[in-house]
RODO-361309 format. One record per residue (C-alpha): x, y, z. Coordinates in nm, 2 decimals, decimal comma. Example, Ala and Ser with C-alpha at 12.3 -4.5 7.8 and 13.67 -1.06 7.14 Angstrom:
# residues 2
       c1       c2       c3
     1,23    -0,45     0,78
     1,37    -0,11     0,71
This chain:
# residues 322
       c1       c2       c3
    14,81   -21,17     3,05
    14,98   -21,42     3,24
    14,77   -21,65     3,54
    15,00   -21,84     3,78
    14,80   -22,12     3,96
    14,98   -22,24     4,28
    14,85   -22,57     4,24
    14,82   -22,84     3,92
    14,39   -22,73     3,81
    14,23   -22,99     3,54
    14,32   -22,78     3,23
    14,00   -22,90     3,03
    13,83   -22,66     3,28
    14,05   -22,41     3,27
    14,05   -22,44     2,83
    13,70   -22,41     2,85
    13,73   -22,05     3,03
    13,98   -21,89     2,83
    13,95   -22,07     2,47
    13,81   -21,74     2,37
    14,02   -21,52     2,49
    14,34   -21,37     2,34
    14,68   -21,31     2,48
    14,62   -21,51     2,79
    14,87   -21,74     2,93
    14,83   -22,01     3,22
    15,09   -22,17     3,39
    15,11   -22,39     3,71
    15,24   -22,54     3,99
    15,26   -22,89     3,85
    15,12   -23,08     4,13
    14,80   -23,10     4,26
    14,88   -23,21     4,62
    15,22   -23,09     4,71
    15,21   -22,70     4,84
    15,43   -22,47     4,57
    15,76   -22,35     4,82
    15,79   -22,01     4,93
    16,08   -21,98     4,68
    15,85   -22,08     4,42
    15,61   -21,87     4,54
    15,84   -21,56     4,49
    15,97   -21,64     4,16
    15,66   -21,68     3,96
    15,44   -21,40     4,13
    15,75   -21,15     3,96
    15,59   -21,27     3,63
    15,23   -21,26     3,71
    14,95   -21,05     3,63
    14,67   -21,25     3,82
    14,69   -21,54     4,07
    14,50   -21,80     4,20
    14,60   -21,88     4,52
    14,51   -22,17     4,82
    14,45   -22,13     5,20
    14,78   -22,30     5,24
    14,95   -22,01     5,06
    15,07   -21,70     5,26
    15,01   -21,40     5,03
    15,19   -21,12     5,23
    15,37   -20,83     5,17
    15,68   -21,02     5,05
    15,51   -21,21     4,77
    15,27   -20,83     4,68
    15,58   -20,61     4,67
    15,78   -20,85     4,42
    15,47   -20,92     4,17
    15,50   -20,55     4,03
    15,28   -20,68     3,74
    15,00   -20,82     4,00
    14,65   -20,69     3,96
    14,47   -20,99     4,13
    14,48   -21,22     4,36
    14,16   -21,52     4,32
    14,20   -21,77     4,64
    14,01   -22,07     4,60
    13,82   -22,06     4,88
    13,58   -21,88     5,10
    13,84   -21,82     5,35
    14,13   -21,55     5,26
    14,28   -21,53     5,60
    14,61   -21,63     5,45
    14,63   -21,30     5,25
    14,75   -20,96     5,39
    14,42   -20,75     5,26
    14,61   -20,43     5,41
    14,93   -20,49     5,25
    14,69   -20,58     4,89
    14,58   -20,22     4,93
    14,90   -20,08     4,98
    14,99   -20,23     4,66
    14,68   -20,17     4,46
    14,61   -20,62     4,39
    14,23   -20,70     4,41
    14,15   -20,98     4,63
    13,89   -21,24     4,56
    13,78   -21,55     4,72
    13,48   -21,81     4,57
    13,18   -21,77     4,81
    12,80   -21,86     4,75
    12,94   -22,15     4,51
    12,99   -22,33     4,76
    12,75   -22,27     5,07
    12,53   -22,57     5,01
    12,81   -22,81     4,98
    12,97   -22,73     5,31
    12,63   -22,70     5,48
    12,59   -23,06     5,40
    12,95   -23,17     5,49
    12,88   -23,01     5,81
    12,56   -23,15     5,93
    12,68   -23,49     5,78
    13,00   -23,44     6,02
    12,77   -23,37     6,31
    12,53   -23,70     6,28
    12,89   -23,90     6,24
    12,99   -23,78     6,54
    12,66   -23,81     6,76
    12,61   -24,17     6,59
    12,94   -24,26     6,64
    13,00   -24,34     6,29
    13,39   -24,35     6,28
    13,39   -24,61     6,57
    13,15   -24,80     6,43
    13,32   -24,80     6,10
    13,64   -24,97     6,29
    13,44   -25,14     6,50
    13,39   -25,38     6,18
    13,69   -25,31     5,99
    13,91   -25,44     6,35
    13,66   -25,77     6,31
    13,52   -25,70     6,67
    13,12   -25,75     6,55
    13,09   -26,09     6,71
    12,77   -26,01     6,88
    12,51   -25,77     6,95
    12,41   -25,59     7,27
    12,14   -25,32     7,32
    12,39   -25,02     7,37
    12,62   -25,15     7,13
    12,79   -24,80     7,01
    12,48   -24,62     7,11
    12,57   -24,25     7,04
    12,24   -23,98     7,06
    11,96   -23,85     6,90
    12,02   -23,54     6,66
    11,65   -23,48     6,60
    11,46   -23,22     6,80
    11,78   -23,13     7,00
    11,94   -22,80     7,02
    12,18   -22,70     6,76
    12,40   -22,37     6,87
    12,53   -22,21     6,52
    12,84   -21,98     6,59
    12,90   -21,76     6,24
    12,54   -21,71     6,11
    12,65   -21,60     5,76
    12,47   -21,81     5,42
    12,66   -22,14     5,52
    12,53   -22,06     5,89
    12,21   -22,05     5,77
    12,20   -22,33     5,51
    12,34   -22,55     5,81
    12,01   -22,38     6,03
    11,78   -22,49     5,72
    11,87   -22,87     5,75
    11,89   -22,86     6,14
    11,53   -22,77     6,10
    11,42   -23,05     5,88
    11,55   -23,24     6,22
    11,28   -23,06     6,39
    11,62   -22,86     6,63
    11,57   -22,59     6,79
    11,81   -22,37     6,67
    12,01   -22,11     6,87
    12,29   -21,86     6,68
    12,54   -21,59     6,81
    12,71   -21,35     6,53
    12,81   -21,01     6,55
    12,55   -20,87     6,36
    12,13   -20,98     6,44
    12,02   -21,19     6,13
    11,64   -21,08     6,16
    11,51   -21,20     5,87
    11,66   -21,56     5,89
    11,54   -21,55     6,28
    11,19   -21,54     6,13
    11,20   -21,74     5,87
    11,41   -22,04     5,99
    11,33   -21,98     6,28
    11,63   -21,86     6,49
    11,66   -21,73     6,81
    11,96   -21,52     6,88
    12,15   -21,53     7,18
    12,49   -21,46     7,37
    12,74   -21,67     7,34
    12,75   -21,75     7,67
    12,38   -21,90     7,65
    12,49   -22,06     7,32
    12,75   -22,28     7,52
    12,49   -22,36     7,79
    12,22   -22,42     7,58
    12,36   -22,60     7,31
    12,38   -22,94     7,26
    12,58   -22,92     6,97
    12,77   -22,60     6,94
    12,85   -22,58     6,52
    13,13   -22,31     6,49
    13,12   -22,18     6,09
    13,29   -21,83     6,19
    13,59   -21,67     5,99
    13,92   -21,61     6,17
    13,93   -21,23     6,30
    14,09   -21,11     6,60
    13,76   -21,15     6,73
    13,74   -21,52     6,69
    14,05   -21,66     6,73
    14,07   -21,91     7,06
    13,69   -21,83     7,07
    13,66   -22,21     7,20
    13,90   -22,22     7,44
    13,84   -22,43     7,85
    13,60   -22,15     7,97
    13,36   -22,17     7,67
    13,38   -22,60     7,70
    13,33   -22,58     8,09
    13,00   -22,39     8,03
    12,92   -22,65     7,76
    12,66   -22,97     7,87
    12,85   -23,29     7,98
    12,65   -23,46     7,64
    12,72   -23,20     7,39
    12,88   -23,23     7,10
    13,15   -22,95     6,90
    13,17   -22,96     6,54
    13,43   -22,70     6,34
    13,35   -22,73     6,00
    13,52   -22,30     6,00
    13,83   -22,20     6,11
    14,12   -22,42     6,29
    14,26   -22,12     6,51
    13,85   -22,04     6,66
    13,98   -22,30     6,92
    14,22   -22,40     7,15
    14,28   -22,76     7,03
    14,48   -22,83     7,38
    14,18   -22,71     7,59
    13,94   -22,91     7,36
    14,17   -23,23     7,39
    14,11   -23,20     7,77
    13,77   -23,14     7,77
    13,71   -23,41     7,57
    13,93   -23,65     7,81
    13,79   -23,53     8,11
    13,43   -23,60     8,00
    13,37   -23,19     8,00
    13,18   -23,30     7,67
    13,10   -23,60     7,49
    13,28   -23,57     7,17
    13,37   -23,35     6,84
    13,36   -23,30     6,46
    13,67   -23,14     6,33
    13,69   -23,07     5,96
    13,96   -22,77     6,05
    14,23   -22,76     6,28
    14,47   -22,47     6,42
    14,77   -22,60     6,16
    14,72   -22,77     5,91
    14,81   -23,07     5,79
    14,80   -23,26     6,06
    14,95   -23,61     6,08
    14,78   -23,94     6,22
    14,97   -23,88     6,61
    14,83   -23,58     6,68
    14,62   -23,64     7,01
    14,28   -23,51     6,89
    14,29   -23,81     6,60
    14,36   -24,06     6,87
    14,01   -24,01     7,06
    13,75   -24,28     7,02
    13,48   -23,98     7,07
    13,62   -23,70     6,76
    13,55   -23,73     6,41
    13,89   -23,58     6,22
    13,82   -23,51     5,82
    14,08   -23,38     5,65
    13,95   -22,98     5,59
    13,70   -23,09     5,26
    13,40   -22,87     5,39
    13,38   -22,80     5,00
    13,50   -23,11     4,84
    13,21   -23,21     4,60
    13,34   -23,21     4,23
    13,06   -23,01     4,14
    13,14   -22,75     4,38
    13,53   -22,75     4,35
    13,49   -22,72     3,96
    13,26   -22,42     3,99
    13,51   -22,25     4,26
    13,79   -22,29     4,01
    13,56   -22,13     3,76
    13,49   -21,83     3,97
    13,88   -21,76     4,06
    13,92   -21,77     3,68
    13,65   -21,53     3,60
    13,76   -21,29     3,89
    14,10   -21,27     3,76
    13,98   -21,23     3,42
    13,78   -21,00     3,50
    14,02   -20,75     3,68
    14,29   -20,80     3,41
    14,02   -20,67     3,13
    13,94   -20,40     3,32
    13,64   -20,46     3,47
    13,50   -20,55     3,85
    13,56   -20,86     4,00
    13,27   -21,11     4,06
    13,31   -21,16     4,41
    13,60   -20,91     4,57
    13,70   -20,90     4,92
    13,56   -20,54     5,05
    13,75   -20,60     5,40
């Protein structure tokens, strides 16, 4: 059994997975930050019975039609909208990705990202590092309150909800819109379901933790920011393509709203001139919604015991059922 990795993975972890296994063979893209090239790409998935795959990796029907030994593909991440699931069928490969592992993590990346951007942390982080605390002032970098505000969830699934949990420990009021009710967590967070319409008027912070569908895409786009309050606050903590990063960029110029948290952006990566990075009133991370090394470690676990599982026969931990 032979596992291709499309990126360099700490091999103590991966030794402690298979010590016990026979006949199974890892091999690797042998760096950890550098994206494997499509030619790559091609050449090793001819060889491969399972592979473990990143976001930034276009599985399509290219790379499935030349791995006629494929049986699995593990992405390491929630996400899989970077793999062709209809063209996976076609050709019989199992597609898994790593949820659950790591819904806490990016709950608490997101909520974090939100409080930096209403308290205005990354100004206030240059603010000192550009030597400009000389004095004090009452508004000095006075950004706004975060507790018993209104907190407009779009994407209601488990990290939807875990974000809904620690909203409520800020005594929000918490507002969704998914395309399916979520009755149960609307009584037990609570949650009041509404249209996503009211979500953007309501809101004063619209969180968007929805996957990209045809649905979604552009979902945030200049009609959805002009219904949006003048002091609200954006966070993406998702799906880059949800928004129209050229309507946002005016809406945040033209004081439409008052600022945003983007973990995710429509291409990615992006460099340090693209126009969102250059507003005083966005906070721009670098896509690590699951970037603990507690989580990251257990997500590489789980894309190893999916593809083990599917090459000894048996069903995958966590498949894609798209």
């Amino acid at each position: 059994m032979r596992i291709y990795s499309t990126r360099k993975l700490p091999e103590k972890h991966i030794q402690s997975i298979i010590h016990n296994i026979d006949g199974v063979e890892v091999e690797m893209w042998p760096y950890e930050d550098k994206p494997i090239s499509r030619e790559e790409l091609v050449k090793q998935v001819e060889h491969a019975d399972g592979l473990i795959t990143m976001l930034s990796d276009s599985i399509d029907e290219e790379i499935l039609a030349k791995g006629t030994k494929l049986k699995v593909v593990a992405n390491l991440a929630v996400g899989f909208d970077n793999i062709n699931l209809e063209a996976a069928r076609k050709h019989q490969v199992v597609v898994c990705n790593t949820p659950d592992v790591l819904t806490e993590t990016t709950a608490d990346l997101t909520f974090g990202l939100l409080m930096a951007t209403a308290r205005r942390f990354g100004e206030a982080i240059s603010y000192i590092k550009n030597d400009q605390w000389n004095s004090w002032s009452p508004y000095l970098l006075a950004g706004q309150d975060i507790h018993h505000k209104t907190i407009g969830i779009f994407g209601m699934g488990a990290i939807g909800e875990a974000v809904a949990r620690r909203a409520r420990g800020f005594s929000m009021n918490v507002l969704y819109h998914n395309r399916t009710r979520k009755e149960e967590a609307e009584k037990s967070l609570p949650a009041q379901y509404v249209s996503l319409n009211d979500l953007a008027e309501q809101s004063d912070f619209v969180v968007s933790l929805a996957p990209l569908t045809n649905d979604t895409k552009n979902t945030f786009n200049k009609e959805f920011f002009q219904k949006m309050k003048s002091t609200a606050i954006f966070v993406n903590a998702g799906r880059g393509p949800v928004m129209n990063e050229a309507d946002l960029y005016d809406a945040l110029t033209t004081g439409k709203i008052a600022g945003a948290g983007l973990d995710v952006f429509e291409k990615e990566p992006i460099g340090a001139n693209h126009p969102l990075v250059g507003l005083p009133n966005v906070v721009a991370i670098p896509h690590i919604g699951s970037a603990s090394i507690e989580t990251r470690t257990a997500m590489i676990q789980l894309c190893f015991e999916n593809v083990l599982q599917v090459l000894q026969g048996k069903e995958a931990k966590t498949p894609v059922k798209r």
